[in-house]
N, C-alpha and C positions, 0 to 999 in steps of 0.2 A: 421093537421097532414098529414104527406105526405109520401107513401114508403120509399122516393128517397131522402127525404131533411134529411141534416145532420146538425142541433144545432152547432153554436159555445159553446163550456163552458162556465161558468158564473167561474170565481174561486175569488172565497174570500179568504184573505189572508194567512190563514192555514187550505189550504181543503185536503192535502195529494197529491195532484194532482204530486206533484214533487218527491214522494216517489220513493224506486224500490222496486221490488218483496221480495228480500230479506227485507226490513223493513215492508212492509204490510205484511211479514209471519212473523216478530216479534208481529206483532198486532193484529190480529185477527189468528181464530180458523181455522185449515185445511180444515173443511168443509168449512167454510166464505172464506177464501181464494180461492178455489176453482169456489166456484159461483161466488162471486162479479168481481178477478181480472182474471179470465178464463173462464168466460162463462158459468159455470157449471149451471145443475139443479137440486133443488133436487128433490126426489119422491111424487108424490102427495100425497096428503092425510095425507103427513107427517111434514109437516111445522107448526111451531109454532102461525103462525094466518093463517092459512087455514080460520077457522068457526070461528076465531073472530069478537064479537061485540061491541067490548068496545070503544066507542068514547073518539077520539084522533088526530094524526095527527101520521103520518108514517115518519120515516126519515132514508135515508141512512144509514147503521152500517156501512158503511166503515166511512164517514166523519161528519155524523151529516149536513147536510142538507136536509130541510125538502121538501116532496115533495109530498105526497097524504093525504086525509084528508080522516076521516072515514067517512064522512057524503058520498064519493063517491064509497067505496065501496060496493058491493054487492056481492052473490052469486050466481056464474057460473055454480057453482056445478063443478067444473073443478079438485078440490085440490089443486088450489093456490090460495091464495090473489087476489082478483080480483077488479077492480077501473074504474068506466067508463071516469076518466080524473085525470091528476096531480093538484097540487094546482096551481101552473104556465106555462105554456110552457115553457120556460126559465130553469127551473127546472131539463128538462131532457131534453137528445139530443134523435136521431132516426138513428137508422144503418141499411139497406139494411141489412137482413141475411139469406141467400140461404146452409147455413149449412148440412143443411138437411134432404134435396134433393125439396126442399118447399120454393119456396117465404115469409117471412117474417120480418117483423118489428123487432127486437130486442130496449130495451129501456135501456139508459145508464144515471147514476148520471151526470147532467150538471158540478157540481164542482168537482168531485175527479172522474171521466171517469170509475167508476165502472158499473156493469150487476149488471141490475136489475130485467131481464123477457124479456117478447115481447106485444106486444101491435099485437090485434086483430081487422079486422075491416067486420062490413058485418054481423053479426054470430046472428042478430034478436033478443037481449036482449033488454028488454022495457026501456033503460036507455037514457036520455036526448041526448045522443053522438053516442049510434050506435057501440060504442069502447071498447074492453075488456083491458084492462093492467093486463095480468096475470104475477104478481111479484112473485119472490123468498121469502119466511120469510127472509130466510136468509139475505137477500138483504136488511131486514129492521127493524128498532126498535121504536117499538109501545111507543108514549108520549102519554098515557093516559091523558085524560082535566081534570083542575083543576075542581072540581065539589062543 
């Protein structure tokens, strides 16, 4: 994972990728629109798997592709979903984002170019990577494993 490097897409053949704004606000919720296709954040502590445990695999709500596995999440203690790597590289791209006022990583759906969080590096979690992905809920819908 690199600051500065930016992912090509992966796009599989109905990833939404070709959508516009007006159809991705026919399909998801103001809020989901908001984070996934603008950036948005929401409030910590207030996301639907903040403190989940339920082993599964995470995938995109914009498109359905999957892209974190529970087995790499952990807890930051932050208030968001926190992942110390995706199931692929390929999976997601990396945006330079100095927003605001702060050098950061932003992380985006490889197939339908939605926000997903920012990926953190450096921050001394005892995780194989060194890397936080602190995701949106919003950003994502939990496949529980068949059990």
């Amino acid at each position: 994972m690199s600051n500065e490097s930016v992912n090509q897409p992966v796009q599989p053949a109905d990833d939404g990728s070709e959508r516009s704004d007006v159809q991705w606000q026919q399909i998801l919720s103001a809020e989901e629109f908001h984070v996934l296709r603008q950036a948005g954040t929401e409030r910590p502590f207030t996301g639907e798997y903040w403190d989940t445990t339920t082993e599964g695999v995470y995938a995109c709500r914009a498109c359905g592709a999957e892209l974190f596995a529970s087995t790499t999440k952990f807890d930051a203690g932050c208030g968001w979903p926190s992942f110390f790597a995706p199931l692929a590289e390929d999976r997601v791209r990396y945006i330079s984002d100095v927003s605001m006022g702060m050098k950061r990583v932003e992380v985006r759906c490889a197939s339908c170019d939605s926000h997903m969080g920012h990926v953190f590096e450096g921050e001394g979690f005892k995780t194989p990577t060194d890397l936080r992905y602190c995701m949106n809920s919003l950003s994502l819908t939990l496949r529980p494993a068949q059990g």
